[in-house]
C-alpha positions in Angstrom: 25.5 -205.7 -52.1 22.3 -207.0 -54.3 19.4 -208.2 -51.7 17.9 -211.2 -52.5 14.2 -212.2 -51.5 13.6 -216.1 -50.8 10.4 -217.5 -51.8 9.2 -219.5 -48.7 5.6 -219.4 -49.7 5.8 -223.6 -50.1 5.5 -223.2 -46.6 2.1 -223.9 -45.0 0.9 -224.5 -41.5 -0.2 -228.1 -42.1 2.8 -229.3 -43.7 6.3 -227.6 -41.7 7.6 -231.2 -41.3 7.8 -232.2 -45.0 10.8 -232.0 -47.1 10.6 -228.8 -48.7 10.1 -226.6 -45.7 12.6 -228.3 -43.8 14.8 -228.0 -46.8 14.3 -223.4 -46.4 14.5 -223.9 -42.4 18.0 -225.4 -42.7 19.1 -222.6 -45.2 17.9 -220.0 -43.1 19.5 -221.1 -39.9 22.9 -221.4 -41.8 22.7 -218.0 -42.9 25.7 -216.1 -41.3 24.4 -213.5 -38.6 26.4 -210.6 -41.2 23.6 -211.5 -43.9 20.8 -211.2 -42.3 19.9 -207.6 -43.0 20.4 -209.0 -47.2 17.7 -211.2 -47.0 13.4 -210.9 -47.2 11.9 -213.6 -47.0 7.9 -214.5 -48.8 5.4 -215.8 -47.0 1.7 -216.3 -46.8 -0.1 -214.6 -44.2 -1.2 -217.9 -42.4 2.3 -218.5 -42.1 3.9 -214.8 -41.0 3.7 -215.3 -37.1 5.2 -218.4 -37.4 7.7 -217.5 -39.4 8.8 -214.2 -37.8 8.8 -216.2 -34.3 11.0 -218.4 -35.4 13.2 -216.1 -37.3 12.8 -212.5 -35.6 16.1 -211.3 -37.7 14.8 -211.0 -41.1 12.1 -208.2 -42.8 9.0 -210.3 -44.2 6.9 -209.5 -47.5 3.4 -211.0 -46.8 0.8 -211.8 -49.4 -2.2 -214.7 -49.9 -2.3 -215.6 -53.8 -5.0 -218.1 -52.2 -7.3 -215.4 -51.8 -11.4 -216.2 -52.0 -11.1 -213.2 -53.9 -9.6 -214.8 -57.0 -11.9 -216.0 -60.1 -13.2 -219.3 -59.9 -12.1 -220.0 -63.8 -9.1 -221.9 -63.1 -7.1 -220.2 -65.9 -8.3 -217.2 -65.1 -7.2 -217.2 -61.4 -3.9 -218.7 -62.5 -2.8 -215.4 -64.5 -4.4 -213.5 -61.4 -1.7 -215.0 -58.8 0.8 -214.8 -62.0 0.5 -211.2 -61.6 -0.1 -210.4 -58.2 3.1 -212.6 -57.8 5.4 -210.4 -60.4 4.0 -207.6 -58.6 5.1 -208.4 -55.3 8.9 -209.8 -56.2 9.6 -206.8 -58.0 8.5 -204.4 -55.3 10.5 -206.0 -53.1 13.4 -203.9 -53.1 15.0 -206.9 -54.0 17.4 -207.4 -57.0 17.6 -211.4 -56.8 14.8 -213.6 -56.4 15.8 -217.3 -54.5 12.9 -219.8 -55.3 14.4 -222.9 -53.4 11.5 -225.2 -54.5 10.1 -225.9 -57.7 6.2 -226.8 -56.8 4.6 -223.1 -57.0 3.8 -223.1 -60.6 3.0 -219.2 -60.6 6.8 -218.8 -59.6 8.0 -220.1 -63.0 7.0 -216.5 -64.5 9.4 -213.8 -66.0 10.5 -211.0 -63.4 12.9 -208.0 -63.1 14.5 -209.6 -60.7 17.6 -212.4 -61.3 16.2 -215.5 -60.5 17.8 -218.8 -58.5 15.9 -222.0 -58.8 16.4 -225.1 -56.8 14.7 -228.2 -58.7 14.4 -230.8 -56.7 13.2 -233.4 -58.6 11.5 -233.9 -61.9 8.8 -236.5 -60.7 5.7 -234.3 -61.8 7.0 -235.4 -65.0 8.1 -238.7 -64.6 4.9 -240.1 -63.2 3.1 -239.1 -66.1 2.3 -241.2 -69.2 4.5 -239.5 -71.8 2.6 -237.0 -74.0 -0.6 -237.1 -71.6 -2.3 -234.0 -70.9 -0.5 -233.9 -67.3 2.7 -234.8 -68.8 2.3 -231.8 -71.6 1.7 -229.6 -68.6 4.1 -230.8 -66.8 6.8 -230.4 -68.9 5.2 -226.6 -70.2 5.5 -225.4 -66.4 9.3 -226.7 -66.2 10.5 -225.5 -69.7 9.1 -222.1 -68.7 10.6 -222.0 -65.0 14.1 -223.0 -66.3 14.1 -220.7 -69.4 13.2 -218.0 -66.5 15.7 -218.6 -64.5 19.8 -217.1 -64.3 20.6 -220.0 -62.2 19.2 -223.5 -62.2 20.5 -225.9 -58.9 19.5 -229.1 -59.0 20.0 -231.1 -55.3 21.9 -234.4 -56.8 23.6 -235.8 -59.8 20.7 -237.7 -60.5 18.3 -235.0 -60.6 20.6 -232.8 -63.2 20.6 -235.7 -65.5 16.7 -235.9 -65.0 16.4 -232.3 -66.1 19.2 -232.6 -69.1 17.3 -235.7 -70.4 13.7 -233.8 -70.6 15.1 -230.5 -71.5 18.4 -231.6 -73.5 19.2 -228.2 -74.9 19.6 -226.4 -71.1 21.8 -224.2 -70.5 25.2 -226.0 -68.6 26.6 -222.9 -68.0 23.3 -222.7 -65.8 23.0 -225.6 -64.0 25.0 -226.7 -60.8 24.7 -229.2 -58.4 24.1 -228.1 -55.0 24.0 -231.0 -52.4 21.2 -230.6 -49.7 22.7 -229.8 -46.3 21.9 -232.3 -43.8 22.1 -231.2 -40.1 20.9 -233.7 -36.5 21.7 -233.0 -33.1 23.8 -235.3 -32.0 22.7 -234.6 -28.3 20.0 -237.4 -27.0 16.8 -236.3 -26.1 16.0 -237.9 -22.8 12.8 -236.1 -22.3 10.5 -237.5 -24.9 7.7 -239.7 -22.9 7.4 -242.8 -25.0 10.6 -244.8 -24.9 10.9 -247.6 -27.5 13.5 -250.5 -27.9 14.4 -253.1 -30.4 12.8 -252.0 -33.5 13.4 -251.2 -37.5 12.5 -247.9 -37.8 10.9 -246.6 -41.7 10.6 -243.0 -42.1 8.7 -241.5 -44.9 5.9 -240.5 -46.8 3.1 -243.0 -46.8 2.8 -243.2 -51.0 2.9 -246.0 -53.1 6.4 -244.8 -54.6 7.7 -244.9 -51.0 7.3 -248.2 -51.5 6.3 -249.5 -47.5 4.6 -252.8 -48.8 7.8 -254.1 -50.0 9.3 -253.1 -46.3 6.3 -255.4 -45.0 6.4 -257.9 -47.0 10.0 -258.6 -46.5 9.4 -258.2 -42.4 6.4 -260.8 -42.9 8.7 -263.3 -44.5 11.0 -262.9 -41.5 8.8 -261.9 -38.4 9.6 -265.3 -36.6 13.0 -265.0 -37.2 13.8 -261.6 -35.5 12.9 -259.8 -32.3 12.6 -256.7 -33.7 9.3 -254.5 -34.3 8.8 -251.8 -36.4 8.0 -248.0 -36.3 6.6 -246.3 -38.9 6.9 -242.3 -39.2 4.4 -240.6 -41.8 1.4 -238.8 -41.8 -1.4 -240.6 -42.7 -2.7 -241.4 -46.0 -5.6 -242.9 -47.9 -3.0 -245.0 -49.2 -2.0 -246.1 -45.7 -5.7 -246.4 -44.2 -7.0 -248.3 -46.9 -4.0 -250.6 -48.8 -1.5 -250.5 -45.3 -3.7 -250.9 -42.4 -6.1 -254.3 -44.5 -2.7 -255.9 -45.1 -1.1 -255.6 -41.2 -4.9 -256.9 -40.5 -4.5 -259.7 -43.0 -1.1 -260.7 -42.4 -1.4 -260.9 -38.6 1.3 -258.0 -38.0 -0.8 -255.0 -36.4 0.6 -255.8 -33.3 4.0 -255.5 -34.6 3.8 -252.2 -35.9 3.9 -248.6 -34.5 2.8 -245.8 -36.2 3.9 -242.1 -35.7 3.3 -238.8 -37.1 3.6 -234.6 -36.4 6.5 -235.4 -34.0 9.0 -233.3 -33.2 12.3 -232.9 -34.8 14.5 -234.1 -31.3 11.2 -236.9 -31.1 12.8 -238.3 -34.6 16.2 -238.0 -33.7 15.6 -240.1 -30.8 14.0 -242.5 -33.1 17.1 -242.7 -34.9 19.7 -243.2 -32.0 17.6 -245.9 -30.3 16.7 -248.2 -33.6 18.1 -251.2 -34.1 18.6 -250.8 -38.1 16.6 -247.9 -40.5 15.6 -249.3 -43.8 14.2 -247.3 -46.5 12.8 -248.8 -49.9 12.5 -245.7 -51.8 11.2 -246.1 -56.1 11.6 -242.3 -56.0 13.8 -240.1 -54.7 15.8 -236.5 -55.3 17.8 -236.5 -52.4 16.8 -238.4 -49.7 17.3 -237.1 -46.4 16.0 -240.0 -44.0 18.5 -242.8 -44.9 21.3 -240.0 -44.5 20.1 -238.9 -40.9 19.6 -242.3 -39.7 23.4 -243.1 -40.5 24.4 -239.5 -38.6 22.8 -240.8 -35.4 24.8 -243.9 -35.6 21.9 -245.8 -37.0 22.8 -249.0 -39.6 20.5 -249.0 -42.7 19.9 -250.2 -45.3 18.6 -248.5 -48.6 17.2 -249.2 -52.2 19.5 -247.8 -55.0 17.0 -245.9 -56.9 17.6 -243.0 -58.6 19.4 -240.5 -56.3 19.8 -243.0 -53.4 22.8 -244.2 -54.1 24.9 -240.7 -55.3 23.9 -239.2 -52.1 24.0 -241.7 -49.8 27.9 -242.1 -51.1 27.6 -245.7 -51.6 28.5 -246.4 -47.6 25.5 -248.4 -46.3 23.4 -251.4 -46.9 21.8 -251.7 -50.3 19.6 -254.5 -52.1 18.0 -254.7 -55.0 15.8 -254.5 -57.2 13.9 -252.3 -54.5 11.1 -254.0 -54.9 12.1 -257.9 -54.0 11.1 -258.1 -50.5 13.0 -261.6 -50.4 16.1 -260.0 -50.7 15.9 -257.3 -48.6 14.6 -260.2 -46.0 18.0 -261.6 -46.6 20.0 -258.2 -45.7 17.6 -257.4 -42.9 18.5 -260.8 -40.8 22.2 -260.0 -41.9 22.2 -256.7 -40.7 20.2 -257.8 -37.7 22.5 -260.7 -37.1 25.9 -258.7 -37.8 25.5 -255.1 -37.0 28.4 -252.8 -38.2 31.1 -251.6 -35.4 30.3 -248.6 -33.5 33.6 -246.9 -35.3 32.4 -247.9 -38.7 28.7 -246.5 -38.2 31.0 -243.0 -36.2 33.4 -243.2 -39.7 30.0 -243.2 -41.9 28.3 -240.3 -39.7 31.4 -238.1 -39.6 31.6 -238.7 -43.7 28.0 -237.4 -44.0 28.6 -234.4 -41.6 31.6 -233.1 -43.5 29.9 -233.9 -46.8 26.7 -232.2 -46.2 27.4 -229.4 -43.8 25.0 -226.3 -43.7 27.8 -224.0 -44.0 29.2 -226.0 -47.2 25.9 -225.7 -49.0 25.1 -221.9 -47.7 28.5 -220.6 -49.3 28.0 -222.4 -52.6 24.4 -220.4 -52.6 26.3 -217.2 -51.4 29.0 -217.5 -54.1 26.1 -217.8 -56.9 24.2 -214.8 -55.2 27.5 -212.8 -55.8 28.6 -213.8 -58.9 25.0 -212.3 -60.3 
C-alpha cells in the first residue's frame, strides 16, 4: 500500500488554534489506528516536539525552509525553499504527497510524488483588485498548484465554484468536494475558573471581513432592550486595538464586552454550552466551523449567508441579511433572545451536524482517493 506524507508545515507554534491547524489535528485523530504506520507527517523543527507529543504513533520528516541561511533576494530564497522542498517530499519514501492547506506557496511545485490538495478558499484572490500585481500573483501561485496536483478537494460547494470560475478550464474529473469534519465534546467542562452567564457569544478572527462592527452595531441599537452581554473570542488585532476598542469607548459599551483569546479547546466548548445565542456575521467564509460548533453544543445562532455559510450550515439556523445591516440582525437578535428554539429542535440540529460532518465520514472519502491513486 502507497505511503502518503501529509504536509503539516502550516503548523506553527504561535498559531495551533487557527483554522488550518485544527483542520490537520482533526484528520490525524480520525486516522484509523491500522493506518498509522502509512502515514509521515512534515513538520518544521519548531514544531517537532509538539507534534510527536501529541501524536507519538506516526514517523516525522523535519526540515526549516525558514532558515537564516536562505538569500535575502526574495526570489532567490523562493526557488531555494522550492527546492529544498522537492527534495525533501521526494525522499520521503513516500509515493503520495497530502497538502491539506493551500497557503505554502513553495508547495504548489511539481514532484515525483502524486499530489492531494485541499483548497480552502480562494480569498487570496478575491480580495484583490482584479489584474493587480497581487491579484496576477495570486492567481499565478493557484494555476500552478492545481495544474500540479492528481487530486484537487475543495471544503464546500461554494469554494469549488470559486475555483471553476477563476480557473474555468479545471479538470472535473479532479475536483471533489470534501466537507470539513467537525468534532466537540459534548461532555461539560466544569473545571474551567471563569464562569460566565447570559451572554451572545462571537467567535472569530478579529478582521474586517469578519465583520464584528456590524455584530456591535446591531448590539448598540438594542443594548437597553436585552440582558445579555457579549464575549468575544479572537486574538488580537491592530484592527481590534485601534477600530474595535475606540468604538466600545465611544459607544459606551466596554463594559459590556468580554474579550478572550489562546483558550483552550474544552474553555470554548464551554463557551458554547453556556451562551445564550452565538451569532456570526461572516463577509468571507470557506467553511465555517464556529457557527457549526455552536449549534453541536446546543447553542441557537444566528448567521450571515455569505458565501459558504449557508451550504454548510444546511440552511437550519437563524439567518439575516444583507450581512452587513446591523438593524436587521437587531431584529433577529431580540427574536431569538425573546423566543429561543426548543431544546429538541436545537438536539435535532446538533445530531444533523454530527452525522453530516463526522471525522470518520470525511477520513474515508480521503482514504478512498489515497487508494484509488
Amino acid at each position: 500500500m502507497e505511503r502518503i506524507l501529509i504536509d503539516a508545515t502550516i503548523i506553527r507554534l504561535n498559531d495551533i488554534y487557527k483554522s488550518l491547524p485544527i483542520y490537520i489535528f482533526r484528520y490525524l485523530d480520525s486516522i484509523e489506528e491500522e493506518e498509522y504506520g502509512r502515514y509521515n507527517i512534515l513538520v518544521l523543527d519548531e514544531v517537532f516536539e509538539y507534534m510527536r507529543q501529541r501524536y507519538s504513533m506516526f514517523e516525522y520528516i523535519v526540515y526549516n525552509p525558514y532558515t537564516s541561511k536562505m538569500s535575502s533576494n526574495r526570489i532567490i530564497r523562493f526557488i531555494q525553499r522550492c527546492r529544498l522542498y522537492k527534495r525533501t517530499v521526494e525522499c520521503s519514501g513516500c509515493q503520495i504527497l497530502f497538502i491539506p492547506n493551500d497557503l505554502v506557496t513553495f508547495s504548489s511545485i511539481k514532484t515525483t510524488l502524486k499530489k492531494v490538495t485541499v483548497i480552502h478558499d480562494m480569498k487570496s484572490i478575491n480580495n484583490r483588485t482584479r489584474f493587480s500585481i497581487g491579484f496576477i500573483i495570486n492567481w499565478i501561485y493557484y494555476h500552478q498548484l492545481l495544474s500540479n496536483s492528481d487530486k484537487i478537494i475543495s471544503i464546500s460547494k461554494f469554494t469549488r465554484d470559486d475555483i471553476l470560475k477563476f480557473f474555468p478550464r479545471t479538470n472535473l474529473d479532479k475536483l471533489q468536494v470534501i466537507y470539513n469534519s467537525v468534532e466537540i465534546s459534548a461532555k461539560k467542562n466544569e473545571n474551567w475558573k471563569d464562569s460566565y452567564k447570559n451572554y451572545i457569544l462571537f467567535v472569530n478572527t478579529l478582521l474586517p471581513y469578519k465583520n464584528i462592527m456590524t455584530f456591535l452595531n446591531a448590539f448598540y441599537l438594542i443594548k437597553d432592550k436585552i440582558k445579555q452581554n457579549i464575549i468575544i473570542v479572537g486574538k488580537t488585532t491592530e484592527y481590534w486595538t485601534n477600530e474595535v476598542i475606540p468604538f466600545l469607548e465611544q459607544k459606551g459599551l466596554l463594559h459590556r464586552v468580554v474579550h478572550l483569546e489562546n483558550i483552550s479547546n474544552a474553555e470554548l466548548v464551554k463557551l458554547y454550552q453556556d451562551a445564550s445565542l452565538f451569532v456570526t456575521t461572516s463577509l468571507k467564509e470557506g467553511f465555517g466551523y464556529t457557527p457549526i460548533e455552536a449549534a453541536m453544543c446546543g447553542c441557537p445562532v444566528i448567521s450571515s449567508k455569505c458565501e459558504a455559510l449557508l451550504d454548510t450550515t444546511k440552511d437550519l439556523l437563524f439567518y439575516y441579511e444583507p450581512a452587513q445591516d446591523a438593524g436587521e440582525l437587531s431584529k433577529q437578535i431580540c427574536y431569538v433572545i425573546n423566543n429561543p428554539p426548543s431544546k429538541k429542535k436545537l438536539d435535532d440540529i446538533a445530531y444533523k451536524y454530527r452525522e453530516i460532518y463526522s471525522p470518520q465520514k470525511q477520513y474515508r472519502n480521503f482514504k478512498q482517493i489515497f487508494n484509488s491513486l
